[in-house]
PDB file of the backbone (N, CA, C, O) and the ligand in Angstrom, with CONECT records:
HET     ZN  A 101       1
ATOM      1  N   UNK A   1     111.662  39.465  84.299  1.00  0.00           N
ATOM      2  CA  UNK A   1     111.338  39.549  82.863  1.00  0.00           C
ATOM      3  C   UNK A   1     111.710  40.926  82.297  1.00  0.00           C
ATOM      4  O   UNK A   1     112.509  41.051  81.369  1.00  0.00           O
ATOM      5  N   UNK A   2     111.088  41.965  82.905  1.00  0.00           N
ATOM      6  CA  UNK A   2     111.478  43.358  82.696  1.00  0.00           C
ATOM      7  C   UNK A   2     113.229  43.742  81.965  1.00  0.00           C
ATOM      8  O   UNK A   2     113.759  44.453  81.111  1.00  0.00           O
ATOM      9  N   UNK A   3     113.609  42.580  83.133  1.00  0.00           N
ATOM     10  CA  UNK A   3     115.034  42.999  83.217  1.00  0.00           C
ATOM     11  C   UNK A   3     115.732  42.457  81.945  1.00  0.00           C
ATOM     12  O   UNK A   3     116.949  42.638  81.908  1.00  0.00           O
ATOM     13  N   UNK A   4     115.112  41.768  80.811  1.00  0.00           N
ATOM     14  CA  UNK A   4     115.859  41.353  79.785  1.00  0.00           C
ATOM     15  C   UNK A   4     115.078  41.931  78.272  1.00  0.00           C
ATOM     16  O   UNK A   4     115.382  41.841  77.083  1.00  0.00           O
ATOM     17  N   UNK A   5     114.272  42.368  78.802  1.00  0.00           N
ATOM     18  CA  UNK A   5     114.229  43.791  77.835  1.00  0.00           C
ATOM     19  C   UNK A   5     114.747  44.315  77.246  1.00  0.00           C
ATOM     20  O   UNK A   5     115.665  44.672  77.984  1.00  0.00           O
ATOM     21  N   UNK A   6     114.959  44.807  76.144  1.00  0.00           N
ATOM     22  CA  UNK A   6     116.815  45.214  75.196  1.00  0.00           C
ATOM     23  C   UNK A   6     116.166  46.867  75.231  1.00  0.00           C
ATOM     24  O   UNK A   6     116.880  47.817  74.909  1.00  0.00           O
ATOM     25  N   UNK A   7     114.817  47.033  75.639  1.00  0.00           N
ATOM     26  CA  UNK A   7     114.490  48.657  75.556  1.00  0.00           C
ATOM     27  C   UNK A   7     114.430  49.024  77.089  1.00  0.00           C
ATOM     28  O   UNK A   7     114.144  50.197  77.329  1.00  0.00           O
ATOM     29  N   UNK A   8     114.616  48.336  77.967  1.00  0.00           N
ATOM     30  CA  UNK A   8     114.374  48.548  78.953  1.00  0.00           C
ATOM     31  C   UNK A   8     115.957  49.192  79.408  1.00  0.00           C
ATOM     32  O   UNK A   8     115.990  49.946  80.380  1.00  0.00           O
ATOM     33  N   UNK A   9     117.101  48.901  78.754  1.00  0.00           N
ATOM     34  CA  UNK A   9     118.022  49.002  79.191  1.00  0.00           C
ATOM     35  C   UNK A   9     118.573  50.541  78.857  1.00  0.00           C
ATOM     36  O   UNK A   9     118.336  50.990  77.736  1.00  0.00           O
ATOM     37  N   UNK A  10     119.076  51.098  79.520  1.00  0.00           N
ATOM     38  CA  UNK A  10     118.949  52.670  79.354  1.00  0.00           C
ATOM     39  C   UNK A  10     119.954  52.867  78.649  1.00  0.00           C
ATOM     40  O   UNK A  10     119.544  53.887  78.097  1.00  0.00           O
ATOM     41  N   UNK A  11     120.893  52.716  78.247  1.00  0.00           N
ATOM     42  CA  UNK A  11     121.865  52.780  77.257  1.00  0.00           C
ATOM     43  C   UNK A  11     121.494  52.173  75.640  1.00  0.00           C
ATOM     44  O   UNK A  11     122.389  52.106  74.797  1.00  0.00           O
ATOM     45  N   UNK A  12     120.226  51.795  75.368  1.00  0.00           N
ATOM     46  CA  UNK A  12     120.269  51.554  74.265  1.00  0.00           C
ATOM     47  C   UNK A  12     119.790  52.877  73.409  1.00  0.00           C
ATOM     48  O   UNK A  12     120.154  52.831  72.234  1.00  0.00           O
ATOM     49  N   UNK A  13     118.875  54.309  73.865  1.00  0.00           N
ATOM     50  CA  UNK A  13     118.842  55.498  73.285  1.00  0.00           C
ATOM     51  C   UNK A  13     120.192  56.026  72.544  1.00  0.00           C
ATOM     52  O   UNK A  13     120.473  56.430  71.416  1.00  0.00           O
ATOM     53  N   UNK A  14     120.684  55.871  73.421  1.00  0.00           N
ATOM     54  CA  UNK A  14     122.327  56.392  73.118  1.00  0.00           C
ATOM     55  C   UNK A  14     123.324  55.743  72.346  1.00  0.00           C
ATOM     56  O   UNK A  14     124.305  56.361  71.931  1.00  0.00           O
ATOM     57  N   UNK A  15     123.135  54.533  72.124  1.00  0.00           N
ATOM     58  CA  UNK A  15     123.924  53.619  71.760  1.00  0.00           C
ATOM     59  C   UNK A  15     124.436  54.241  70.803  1.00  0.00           C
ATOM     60  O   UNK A  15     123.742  54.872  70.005  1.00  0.00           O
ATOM     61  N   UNK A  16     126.235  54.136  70.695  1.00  0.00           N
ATOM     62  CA  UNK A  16     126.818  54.614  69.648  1.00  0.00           C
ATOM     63  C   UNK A  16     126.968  54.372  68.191  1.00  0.00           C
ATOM     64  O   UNK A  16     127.546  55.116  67.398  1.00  0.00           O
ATOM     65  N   UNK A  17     126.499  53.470  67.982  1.00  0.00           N
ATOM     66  CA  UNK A  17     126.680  53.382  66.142  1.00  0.00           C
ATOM     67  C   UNK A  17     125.055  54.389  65.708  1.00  0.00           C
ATOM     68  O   UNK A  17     124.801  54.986  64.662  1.00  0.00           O
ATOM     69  N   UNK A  18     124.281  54.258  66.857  1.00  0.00           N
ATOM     70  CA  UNK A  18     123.428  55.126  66.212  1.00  0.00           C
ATOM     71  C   UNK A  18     123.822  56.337  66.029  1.00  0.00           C
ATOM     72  O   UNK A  18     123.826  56.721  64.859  1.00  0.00           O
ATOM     73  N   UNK A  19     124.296  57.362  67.170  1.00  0.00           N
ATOM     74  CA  UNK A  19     124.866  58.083  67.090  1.00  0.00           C
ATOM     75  C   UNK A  19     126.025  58.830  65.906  1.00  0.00           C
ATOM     76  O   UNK A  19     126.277  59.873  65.303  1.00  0.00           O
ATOM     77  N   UNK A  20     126.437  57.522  66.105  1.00  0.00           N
ATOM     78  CA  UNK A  20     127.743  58.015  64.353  1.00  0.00           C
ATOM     79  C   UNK A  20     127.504  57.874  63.039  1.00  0.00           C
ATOM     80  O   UNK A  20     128.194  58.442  62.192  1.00  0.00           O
ATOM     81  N   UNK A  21     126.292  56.941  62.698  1.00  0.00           N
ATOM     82  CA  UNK A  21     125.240  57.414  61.851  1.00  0.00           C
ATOM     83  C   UNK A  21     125.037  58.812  61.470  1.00  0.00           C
ATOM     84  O   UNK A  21     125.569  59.383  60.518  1.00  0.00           O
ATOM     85  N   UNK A  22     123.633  59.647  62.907  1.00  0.00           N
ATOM     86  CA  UNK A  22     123.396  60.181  62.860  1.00  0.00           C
ATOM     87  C   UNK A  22     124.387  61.777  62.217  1.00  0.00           C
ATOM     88  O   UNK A  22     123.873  62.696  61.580  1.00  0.00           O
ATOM     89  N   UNK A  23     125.901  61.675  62.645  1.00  0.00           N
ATOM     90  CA  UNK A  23     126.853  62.735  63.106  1.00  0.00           C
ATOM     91  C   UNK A  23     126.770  62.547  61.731  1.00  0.00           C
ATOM     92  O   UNK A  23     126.026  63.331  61.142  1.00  0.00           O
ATOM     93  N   UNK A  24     127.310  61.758  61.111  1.00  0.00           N
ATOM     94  CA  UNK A  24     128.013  61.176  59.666  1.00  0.00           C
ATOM     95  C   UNK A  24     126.571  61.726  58.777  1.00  0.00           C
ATOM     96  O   UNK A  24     126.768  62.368  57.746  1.00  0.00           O
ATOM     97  N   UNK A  25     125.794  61.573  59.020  1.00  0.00           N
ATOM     98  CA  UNK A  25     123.941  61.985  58.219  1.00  0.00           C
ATOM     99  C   UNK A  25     124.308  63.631  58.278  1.00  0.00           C
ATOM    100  O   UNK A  25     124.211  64.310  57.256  1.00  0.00           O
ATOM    101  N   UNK A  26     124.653  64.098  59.309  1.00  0.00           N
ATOM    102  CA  UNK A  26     124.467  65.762  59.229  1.00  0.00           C
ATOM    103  C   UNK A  26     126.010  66.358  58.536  1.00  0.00           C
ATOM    104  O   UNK A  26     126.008  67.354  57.812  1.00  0.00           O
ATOM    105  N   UNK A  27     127.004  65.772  58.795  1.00  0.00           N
ATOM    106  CA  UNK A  27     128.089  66.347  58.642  1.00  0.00           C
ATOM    107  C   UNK A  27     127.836  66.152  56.682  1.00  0.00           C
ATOM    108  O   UNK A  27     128.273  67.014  55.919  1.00  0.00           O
ATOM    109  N   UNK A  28     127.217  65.122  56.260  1.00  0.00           N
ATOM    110  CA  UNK A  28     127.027  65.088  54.516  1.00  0.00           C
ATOM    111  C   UNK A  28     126.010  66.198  54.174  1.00  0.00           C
ATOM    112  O   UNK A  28     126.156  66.923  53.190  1.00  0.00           O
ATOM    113  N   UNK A  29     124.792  66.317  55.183  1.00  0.00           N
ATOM    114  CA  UNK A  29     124.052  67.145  54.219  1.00  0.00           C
ATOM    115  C   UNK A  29     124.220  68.847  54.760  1.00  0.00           C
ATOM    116  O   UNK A  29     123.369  69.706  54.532  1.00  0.00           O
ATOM    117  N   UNK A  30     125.703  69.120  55.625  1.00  0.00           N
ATOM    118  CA  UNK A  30     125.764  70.249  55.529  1.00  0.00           C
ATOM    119  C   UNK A  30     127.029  70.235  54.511  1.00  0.00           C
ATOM    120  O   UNK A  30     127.476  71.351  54.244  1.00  0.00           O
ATOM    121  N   UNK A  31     127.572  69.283  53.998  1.00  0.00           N
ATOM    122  CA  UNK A  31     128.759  69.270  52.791  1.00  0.00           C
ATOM    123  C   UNK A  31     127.996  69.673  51.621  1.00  0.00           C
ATOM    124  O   UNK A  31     128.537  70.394  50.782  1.00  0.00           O
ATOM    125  N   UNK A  32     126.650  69.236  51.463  1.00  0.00           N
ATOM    126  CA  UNK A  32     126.104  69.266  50.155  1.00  0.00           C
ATOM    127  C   UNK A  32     125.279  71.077  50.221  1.00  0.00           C
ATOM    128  O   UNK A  32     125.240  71.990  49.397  1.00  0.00           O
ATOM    129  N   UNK A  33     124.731  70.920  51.622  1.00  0.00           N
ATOM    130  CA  UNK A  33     124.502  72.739  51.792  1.00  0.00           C
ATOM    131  C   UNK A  33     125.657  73.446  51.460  1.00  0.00           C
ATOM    132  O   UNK A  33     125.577  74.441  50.739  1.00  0.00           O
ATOM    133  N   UNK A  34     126.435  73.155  51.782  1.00  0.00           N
ATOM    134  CA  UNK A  34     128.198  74.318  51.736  1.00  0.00           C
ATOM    135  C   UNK A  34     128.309  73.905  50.340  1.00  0.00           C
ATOM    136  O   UNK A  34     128.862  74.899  49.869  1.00  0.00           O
ATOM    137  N   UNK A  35     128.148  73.098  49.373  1.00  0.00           N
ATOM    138  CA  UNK A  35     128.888  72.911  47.995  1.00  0.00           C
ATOM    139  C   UNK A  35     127.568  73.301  47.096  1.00  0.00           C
ATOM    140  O   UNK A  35     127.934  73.692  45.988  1.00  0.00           O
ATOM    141  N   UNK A  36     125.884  73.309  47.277  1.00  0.00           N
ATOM    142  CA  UNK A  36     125.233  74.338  47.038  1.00  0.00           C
ATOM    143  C   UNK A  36     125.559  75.695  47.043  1.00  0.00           C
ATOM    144  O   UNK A  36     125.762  76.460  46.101  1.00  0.00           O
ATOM    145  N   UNK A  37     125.576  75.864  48.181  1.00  0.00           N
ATOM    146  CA  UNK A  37     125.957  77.311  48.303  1.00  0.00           C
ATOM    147  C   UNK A  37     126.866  78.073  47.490  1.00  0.00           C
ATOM    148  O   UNK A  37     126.717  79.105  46.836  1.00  0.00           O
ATOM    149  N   UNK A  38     128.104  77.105  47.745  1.00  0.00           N
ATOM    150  CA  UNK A  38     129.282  77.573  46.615  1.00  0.00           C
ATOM    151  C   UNK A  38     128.904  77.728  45.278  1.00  0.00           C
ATOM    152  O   UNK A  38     128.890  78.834  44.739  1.00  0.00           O
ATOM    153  N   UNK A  39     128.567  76.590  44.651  1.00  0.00           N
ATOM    154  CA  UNK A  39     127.575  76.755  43.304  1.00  0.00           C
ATOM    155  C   UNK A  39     127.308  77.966  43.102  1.00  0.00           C
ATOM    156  O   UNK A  39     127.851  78.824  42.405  1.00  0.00           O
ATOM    157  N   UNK A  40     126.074  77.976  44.031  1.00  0.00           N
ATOM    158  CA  UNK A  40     125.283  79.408  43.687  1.00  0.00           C
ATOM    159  C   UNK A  40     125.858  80.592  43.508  1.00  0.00           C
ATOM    160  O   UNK A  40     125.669  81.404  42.603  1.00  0.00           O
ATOM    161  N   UNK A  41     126.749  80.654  44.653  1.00  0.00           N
ATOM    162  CA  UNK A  41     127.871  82.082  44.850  1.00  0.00           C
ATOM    163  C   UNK A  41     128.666  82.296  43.412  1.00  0.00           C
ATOM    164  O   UNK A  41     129.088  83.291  42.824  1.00  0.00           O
ATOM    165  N   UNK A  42     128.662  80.431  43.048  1.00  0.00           N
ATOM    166  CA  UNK A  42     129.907  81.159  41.502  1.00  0.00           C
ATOM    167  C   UNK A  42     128.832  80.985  40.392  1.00  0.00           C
ATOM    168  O   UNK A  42     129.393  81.428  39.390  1.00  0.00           O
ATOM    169  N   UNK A  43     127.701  80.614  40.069  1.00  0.00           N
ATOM    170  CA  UNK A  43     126.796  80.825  39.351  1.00  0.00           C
ATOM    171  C   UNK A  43     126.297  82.339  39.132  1.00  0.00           C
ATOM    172  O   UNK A  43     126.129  82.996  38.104  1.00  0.00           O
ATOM    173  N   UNK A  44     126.104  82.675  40.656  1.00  0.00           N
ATOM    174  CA  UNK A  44     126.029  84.639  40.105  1.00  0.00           C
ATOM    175  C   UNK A  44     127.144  85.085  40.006  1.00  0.00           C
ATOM    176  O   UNK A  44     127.115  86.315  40.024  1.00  0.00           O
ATOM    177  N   UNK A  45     128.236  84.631  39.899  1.00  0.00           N
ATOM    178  CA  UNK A  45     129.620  85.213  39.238  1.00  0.00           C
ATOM    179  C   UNK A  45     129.528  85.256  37.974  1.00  0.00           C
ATOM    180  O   UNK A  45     129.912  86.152  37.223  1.00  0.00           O
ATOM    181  N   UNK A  46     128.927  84.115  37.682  1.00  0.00           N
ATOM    182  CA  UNK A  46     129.541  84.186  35.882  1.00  0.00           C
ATOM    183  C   UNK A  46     128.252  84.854  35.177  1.00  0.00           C
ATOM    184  O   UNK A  46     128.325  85.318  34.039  1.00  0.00           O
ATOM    185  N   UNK A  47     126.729  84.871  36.156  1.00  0.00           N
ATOM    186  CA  UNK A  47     125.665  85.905  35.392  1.00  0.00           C
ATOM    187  C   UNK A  47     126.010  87.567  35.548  1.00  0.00           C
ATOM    188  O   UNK A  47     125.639  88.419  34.740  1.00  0.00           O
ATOM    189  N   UNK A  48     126.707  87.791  36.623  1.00  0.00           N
ATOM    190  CA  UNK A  48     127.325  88.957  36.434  1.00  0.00           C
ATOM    191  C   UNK A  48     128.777  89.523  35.311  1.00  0.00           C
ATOM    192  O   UNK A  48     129.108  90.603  34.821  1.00  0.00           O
ATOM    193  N   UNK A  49     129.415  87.878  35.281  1.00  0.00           N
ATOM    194  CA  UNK A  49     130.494  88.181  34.394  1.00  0.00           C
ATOM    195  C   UNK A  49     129.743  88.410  32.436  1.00  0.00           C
ATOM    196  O   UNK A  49     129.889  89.287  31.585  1.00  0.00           O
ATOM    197  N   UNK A  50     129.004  87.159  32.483  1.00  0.00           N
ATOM    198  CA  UNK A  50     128.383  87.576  31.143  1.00  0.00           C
ATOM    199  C   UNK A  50     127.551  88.547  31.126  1.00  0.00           C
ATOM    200  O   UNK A  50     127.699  88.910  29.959  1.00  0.00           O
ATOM    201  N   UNK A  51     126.763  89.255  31.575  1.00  0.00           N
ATOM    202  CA  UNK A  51     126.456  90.511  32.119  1.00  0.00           C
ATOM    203  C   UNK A  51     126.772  91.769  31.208  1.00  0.00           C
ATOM    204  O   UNK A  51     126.303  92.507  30.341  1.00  0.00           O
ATOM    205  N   UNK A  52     128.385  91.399  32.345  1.00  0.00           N
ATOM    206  CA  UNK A  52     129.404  92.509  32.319  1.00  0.00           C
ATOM    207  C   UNK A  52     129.818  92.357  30.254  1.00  0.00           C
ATOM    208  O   UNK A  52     129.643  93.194  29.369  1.00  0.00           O
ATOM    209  N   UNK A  53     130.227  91.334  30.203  1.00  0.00           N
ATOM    210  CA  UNK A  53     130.420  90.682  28.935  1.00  0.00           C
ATOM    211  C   UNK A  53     129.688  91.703  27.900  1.00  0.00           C
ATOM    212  O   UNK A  53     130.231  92.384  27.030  1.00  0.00           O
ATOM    213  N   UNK A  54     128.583  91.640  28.164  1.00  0.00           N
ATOM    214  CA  UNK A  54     127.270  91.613  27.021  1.00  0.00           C
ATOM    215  C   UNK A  54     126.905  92.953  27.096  1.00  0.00           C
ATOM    216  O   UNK A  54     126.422  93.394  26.053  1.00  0.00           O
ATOM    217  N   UNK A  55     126.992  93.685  27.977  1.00  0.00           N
ATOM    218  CA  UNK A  55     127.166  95.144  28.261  1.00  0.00           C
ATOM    219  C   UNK A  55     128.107  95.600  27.277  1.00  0.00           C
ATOM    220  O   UNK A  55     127.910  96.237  26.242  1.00  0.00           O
ATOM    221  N   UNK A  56     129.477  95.031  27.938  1.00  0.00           N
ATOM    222  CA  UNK A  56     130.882  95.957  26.956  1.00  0.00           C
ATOM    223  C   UNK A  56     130.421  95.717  25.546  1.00  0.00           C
ATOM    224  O   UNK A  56     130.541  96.587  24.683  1.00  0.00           O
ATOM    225  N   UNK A  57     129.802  94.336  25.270  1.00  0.00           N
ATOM    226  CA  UNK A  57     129.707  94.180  23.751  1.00  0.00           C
ATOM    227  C   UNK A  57     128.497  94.310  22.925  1.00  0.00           C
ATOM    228  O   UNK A  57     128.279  94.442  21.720  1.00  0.00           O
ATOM    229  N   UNK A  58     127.856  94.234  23.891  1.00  0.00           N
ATOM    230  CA  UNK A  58     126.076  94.638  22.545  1.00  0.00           C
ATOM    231  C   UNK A  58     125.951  96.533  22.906  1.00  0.00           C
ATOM    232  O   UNK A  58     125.557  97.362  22.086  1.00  0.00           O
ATOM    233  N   UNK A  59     126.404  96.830  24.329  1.00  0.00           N
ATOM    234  CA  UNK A  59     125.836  98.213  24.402  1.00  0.00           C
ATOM    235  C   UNK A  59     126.573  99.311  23.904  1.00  0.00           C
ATOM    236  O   UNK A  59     126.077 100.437  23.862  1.00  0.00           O
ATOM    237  N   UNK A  60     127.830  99.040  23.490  1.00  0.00           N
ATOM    238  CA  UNK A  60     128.476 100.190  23.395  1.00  0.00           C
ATOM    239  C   UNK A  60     129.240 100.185  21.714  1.00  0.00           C
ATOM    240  O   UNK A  60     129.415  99.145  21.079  1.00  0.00           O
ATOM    241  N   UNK A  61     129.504 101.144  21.366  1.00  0.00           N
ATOM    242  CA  UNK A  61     129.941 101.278  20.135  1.00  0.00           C
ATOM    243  C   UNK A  61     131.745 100.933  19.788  1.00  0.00           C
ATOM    244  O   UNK A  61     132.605 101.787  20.004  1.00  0.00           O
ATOM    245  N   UNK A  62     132.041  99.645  19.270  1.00  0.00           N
ATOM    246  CA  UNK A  62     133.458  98.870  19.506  1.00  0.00           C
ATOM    247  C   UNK A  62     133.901 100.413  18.785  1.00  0.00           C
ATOM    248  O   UNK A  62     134.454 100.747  19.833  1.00  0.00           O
ATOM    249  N   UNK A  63     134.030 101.128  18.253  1.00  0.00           N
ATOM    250  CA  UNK A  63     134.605 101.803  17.689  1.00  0.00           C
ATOM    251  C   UNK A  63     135.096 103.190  18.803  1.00  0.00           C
ATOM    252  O   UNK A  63     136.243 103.308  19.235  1.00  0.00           O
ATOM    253  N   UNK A  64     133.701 104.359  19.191  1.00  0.00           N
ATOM    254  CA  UNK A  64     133.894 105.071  19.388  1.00  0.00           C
ATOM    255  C   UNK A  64     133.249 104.893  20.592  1.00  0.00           C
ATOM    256  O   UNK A  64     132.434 105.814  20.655  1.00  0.00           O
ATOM    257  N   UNK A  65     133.158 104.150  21.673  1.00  0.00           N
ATOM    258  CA  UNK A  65     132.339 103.419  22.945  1.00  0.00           C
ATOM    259  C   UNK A  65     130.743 104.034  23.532  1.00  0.00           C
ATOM    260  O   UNK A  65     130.114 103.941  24.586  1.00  0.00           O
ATOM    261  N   UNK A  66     130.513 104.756  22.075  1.00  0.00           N
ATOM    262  CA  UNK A  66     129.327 105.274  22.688  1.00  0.00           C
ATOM    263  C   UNK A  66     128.409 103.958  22.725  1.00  0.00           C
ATOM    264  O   UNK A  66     128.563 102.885  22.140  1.00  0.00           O
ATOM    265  N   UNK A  67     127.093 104.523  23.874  1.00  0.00           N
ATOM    266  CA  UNK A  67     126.569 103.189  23.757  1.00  0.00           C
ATOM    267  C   UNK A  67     125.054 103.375  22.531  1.00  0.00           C
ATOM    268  O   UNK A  67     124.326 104.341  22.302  1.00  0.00           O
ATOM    269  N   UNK A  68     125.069 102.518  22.192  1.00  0.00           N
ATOM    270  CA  UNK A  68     124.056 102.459  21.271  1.00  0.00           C
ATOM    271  C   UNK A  68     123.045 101.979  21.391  1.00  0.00           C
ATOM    272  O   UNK A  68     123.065 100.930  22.035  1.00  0.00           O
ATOM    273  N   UNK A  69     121.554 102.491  20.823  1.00  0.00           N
ATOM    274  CA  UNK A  69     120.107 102.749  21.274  1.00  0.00           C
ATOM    275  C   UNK A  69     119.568 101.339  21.406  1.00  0.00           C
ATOM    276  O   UNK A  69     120.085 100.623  20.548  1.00  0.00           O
ATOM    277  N   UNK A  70     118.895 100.827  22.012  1.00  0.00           N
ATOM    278  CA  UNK A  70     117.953  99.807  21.950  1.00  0.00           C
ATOM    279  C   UNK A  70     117.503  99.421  20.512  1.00  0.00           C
ATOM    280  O   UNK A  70     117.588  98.369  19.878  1.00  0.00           O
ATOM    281  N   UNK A  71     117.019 100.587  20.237  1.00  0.00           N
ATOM    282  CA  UNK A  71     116.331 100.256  19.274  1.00  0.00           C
ATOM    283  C   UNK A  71     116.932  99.879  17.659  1.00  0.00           C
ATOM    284  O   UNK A  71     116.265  99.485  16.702  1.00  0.00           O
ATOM    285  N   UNK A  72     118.677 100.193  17.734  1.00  0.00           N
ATOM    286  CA  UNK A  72     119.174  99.652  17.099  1.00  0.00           C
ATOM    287  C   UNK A  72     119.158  98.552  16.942  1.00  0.00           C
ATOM    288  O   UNK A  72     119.033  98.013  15.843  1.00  0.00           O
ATOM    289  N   UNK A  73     119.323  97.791  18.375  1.00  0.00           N
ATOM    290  CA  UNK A  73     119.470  96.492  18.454  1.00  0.00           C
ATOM    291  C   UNK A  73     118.540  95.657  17.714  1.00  0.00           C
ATOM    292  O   UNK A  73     118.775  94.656  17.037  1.00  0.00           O
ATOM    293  N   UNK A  74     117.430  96.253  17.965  1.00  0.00           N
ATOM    294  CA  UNK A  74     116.112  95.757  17.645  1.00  0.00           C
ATOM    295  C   UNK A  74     116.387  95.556  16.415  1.00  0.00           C
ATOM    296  O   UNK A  74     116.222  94.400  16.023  1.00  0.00           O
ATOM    297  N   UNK A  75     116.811  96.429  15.567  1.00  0.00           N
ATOM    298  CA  UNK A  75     116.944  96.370  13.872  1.00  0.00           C
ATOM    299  C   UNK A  75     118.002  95.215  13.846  1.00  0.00           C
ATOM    300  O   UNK A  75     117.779  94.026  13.617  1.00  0.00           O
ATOM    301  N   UNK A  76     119.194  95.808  14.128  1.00  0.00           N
ATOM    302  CA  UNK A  76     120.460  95.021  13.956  1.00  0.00           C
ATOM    303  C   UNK A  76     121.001  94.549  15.339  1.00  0.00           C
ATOM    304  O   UNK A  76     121.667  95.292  16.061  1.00  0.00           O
ATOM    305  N   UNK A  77     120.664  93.237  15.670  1.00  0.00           N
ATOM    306  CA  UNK A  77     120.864  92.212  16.847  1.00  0.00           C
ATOM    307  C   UNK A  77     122.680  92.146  17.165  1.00  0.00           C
ATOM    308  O   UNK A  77     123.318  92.355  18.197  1.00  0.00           O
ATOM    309  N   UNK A  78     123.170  91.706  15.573  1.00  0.00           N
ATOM    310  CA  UNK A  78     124.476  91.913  15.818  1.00  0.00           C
ATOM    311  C   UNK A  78     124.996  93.243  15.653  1.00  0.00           C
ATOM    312  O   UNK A  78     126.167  93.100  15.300  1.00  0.00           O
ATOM    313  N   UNK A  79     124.738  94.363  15.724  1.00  0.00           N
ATOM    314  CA  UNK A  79     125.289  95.772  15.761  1.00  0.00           C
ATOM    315  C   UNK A  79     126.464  96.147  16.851  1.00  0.00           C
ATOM    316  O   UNK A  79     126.385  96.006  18.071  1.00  0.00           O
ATOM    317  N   UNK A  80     127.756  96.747  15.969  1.00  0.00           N
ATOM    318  CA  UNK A  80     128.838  96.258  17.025  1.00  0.00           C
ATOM    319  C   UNK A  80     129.232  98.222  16.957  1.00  0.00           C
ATOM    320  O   UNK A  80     129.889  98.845  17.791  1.00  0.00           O
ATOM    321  N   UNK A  81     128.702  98.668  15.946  1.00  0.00           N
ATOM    322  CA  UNK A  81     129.048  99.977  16.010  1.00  0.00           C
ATOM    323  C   UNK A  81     127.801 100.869  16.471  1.00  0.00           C
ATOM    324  O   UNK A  81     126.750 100.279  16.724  1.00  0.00           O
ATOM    325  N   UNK A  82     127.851 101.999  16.570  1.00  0.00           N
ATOM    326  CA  UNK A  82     126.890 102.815  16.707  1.00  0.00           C
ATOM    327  C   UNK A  82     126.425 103.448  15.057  1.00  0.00           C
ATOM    328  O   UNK A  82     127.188 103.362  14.095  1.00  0.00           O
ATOM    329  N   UNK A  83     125.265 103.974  14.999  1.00  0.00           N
ATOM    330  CA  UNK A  83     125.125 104.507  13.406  1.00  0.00           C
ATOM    331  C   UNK A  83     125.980 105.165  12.645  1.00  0.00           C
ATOM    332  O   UNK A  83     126.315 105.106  11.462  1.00  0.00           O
ATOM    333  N   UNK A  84     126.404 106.116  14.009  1.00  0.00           N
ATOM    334  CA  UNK A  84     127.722 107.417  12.997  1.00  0.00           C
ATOM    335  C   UNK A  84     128.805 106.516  12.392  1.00  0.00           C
ATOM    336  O   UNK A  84     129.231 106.671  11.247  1.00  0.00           O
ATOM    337  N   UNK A  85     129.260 105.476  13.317  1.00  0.00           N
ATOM    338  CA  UNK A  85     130.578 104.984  12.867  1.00  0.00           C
ATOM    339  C   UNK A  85     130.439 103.623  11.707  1.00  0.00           C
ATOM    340  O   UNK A  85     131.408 103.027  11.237  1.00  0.00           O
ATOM    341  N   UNK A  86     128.790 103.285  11.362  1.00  0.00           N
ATOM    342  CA  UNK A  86     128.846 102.286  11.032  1.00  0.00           C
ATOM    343  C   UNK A  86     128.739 102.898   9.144  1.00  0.00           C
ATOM    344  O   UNK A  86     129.063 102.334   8.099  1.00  0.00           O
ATOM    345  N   UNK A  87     127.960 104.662   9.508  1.00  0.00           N
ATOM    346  CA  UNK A  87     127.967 105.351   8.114  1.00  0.00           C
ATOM    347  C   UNK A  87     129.234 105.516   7.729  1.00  0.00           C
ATOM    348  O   UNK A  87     129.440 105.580   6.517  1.00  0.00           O
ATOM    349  N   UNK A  88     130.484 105.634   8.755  1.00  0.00           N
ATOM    350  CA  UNK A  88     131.868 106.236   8.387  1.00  0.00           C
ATOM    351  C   UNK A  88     132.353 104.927   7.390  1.00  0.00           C
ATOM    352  O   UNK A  88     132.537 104.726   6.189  1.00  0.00           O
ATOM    353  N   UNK A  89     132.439 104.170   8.677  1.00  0.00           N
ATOM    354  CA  UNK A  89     132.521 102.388   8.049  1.00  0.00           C
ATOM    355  C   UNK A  89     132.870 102.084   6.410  1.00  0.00           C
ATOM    356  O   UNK A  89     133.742 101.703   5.629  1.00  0.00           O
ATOM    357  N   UNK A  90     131.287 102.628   6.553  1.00  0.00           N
ATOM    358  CA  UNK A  90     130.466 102.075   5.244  1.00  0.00           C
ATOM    359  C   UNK A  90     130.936 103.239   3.948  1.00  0.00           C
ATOM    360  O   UNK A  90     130.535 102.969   2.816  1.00  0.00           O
ATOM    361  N   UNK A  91     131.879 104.663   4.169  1.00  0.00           N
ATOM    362  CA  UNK A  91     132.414 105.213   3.200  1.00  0.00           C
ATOM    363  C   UNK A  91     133.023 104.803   2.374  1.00  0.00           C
ATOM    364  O   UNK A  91     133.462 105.550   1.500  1.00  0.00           O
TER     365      UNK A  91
HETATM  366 ZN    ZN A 101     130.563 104.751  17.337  1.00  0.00          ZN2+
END
């Protein structure tokens, strides 16, 4: 009786379609780890690129590159000059 057992038979742990399942299960969710990853890597690319962006363009004066105060900003959000150049400007 033992002997017709389908668990009794020692090759059924191993049996290969389970196996290629299993391979095929890990080889996807390290595709989706590696294409996360990538994501992420170019996601802090482009928070460093707009960053960089928003630096050259809210902090500094398009005219004479000084950078200009916070607290300008505060007044004037879109402020592209610094005060001196925005009084020259405005001659
Ligand atoms: Zn300026």
């Amino acid at each position: 009786m033992k002997k017709d057992d389908p668990f009794s038979d020692p090759d059924h742990t191993s049996d290969n379609a389970a196996v290629d399942t299993d391979v095929r299960e890990q080889v996807g969710h390290e595709t989706v780890e590696a294409e996360i990853k990538d994501l992420q890597r170019r996601l802090i690319n482009i928070e460093l690129a707009l960053k960089k962006i928003a630096k050259d363009r809210y902090e500094n004066c398009e005219k004479c590159g000084q950078s200009i105060p916070l607290a300008r900003f505060k007044l004037v959000p879109e402020a592209r000059f610094c005060v001196d150049c925005e009084k020259k400007l405005r001659k």
